[in-house]
N, C-alpha and C positions, 0 to 999 in steps of 0.2 A: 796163276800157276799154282798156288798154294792152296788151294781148294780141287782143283784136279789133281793134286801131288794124294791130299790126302788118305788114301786107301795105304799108303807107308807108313804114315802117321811121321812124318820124319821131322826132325828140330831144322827147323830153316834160317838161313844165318843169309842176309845182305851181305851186301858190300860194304857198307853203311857199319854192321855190326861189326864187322872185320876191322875196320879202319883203314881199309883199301881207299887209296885214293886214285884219277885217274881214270881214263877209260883205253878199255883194247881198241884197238885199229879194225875200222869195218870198211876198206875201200876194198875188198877183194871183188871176184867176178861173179861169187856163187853164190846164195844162201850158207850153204854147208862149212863153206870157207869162214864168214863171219860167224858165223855159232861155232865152231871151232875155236877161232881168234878168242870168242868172250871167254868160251872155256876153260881155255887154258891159260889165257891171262887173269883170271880169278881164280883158278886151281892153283897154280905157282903163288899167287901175292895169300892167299888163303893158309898157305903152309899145309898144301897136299889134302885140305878134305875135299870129298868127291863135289863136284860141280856140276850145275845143269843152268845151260845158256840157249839161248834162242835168237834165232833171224827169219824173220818174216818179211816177204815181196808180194805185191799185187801183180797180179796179170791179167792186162785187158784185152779182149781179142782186136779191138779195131785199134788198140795202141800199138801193135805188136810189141816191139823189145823197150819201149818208152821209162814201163816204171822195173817193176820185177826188184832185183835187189838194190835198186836205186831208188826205191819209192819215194820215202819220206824226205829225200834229198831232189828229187825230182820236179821241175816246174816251176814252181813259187820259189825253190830255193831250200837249203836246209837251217834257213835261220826264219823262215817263214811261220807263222803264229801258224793255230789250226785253222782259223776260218780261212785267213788267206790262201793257203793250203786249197781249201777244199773249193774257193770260188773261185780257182785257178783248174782243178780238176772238172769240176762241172762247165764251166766256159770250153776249155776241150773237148769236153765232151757232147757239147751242144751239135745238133743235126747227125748225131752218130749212130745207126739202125743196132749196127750190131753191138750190144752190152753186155755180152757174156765175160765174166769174168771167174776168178778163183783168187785166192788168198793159197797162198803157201806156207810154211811155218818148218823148220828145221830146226830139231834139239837137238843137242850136243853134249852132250854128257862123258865126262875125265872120272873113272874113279878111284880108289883110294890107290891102285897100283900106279894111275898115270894112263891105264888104257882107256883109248877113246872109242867112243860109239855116239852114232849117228841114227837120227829118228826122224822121217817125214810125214805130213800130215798134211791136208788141201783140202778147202771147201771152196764148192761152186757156188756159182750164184748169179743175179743179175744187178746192172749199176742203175741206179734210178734217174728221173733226172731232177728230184730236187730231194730234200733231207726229208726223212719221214717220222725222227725223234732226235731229239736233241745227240750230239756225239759223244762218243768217250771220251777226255782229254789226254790226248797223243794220239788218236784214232780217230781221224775226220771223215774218213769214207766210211765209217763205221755206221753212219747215219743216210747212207744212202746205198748203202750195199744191203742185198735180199737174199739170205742164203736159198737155194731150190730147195721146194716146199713146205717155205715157210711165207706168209703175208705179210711179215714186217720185218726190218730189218735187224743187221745184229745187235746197234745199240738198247734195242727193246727187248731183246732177251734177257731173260734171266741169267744172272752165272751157270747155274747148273746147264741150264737148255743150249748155252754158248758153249759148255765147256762140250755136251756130247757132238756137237756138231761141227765144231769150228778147225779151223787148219790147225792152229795150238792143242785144241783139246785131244786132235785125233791124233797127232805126235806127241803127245805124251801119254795117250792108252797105247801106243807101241811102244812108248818107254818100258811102262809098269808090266805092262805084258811080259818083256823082256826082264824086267827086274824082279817079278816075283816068279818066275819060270813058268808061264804063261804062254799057250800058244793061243794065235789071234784067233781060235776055233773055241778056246775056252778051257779045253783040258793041260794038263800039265807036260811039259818037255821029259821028253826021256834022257 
């Protein structure tokens, strides 16, 4: 996030740096709802500087409503390592035609008033049916997801190439857009 934030240039402070302890509560039904929750639970314990939080869900077509904002909780369990994880999602997915999927991503952003605004962002793509580069560590499908029109998957992208493409990256060029009074056409808000 901190290399797509960059066009702000803004001082970015953890949780970690705060001395927040604790995590917000992510059992809601939505996306939008748990990016909210991080929000504003590290808004309030932050002492009111502006926040930006995120929740991301997969969506498989032949899973229907299986993973979405239940992902990483999904399947193997949420205490599940990543390979486990991931030999639990391709087992599922074995004899499956349809592999169309997307990634979703929801920012959430509280600022210095307390007001909140919301940012989405999705990329498509296809599920492979074995890893095609090593994964991210927290992002196991990361290695077997192909965004459309690219030949490999997201963990062999580049940051940059991940951040124009990716569900994250496109929710937070709707952030910045929004933030430096930016319409998604490119010209400036009247």
């Amino acid at each position: 996030m901190a290399s797509a934030l960059s066009p702000l240039a803004p001082e970015i402070l953890s949780p970690a740096d705060l001395g927040i302890a604790g995590s917000p509560p992510e059992d809601f039904e939505t996306l939008e709802e748990n990016a909210l929750s991080k929000a504003r639970f590290y808004f309030e314990r932050g002492g009111g500087i502006p926040t930006l939080a995120e929740d991301t869900g997969l969506f498989v077509n032949a899973l229907a409503d299986e993973l979405g904002v239940k992902t990483r909780r999904w399947g193997a369990g949420p205490d599940a390592t990543d390979d486990e994880w991931l030999a639990y999602f391709l087992k599922r997915m074995e004899g499956v035609s349809d592999r169309d999927a997307k990634f979703v991503a929801v920012v959430a952003y509280v600022d210095e008033t307390g007001g909140e605004h919301v940012f989405e962002g999705d990329a498509r793509g296809t599920i492979l049916t074995e890893p095609k580069a090593p994964y991210l560590p927290g992002l196991p499908v990361s290695s077997v997801f192909q965004p459309e029109g690219y030949d490999t998957v997201f963990s062999a992208l580049t940051h940059d190439e991940k951040n124009a493409i990716s569900h994250r990256g496109r929710a937070i060029k709707k952030f910045l857009e929004w933030r430096m009074g930016i319409s998604p056409g490119g010209s400036l808000k009247s």
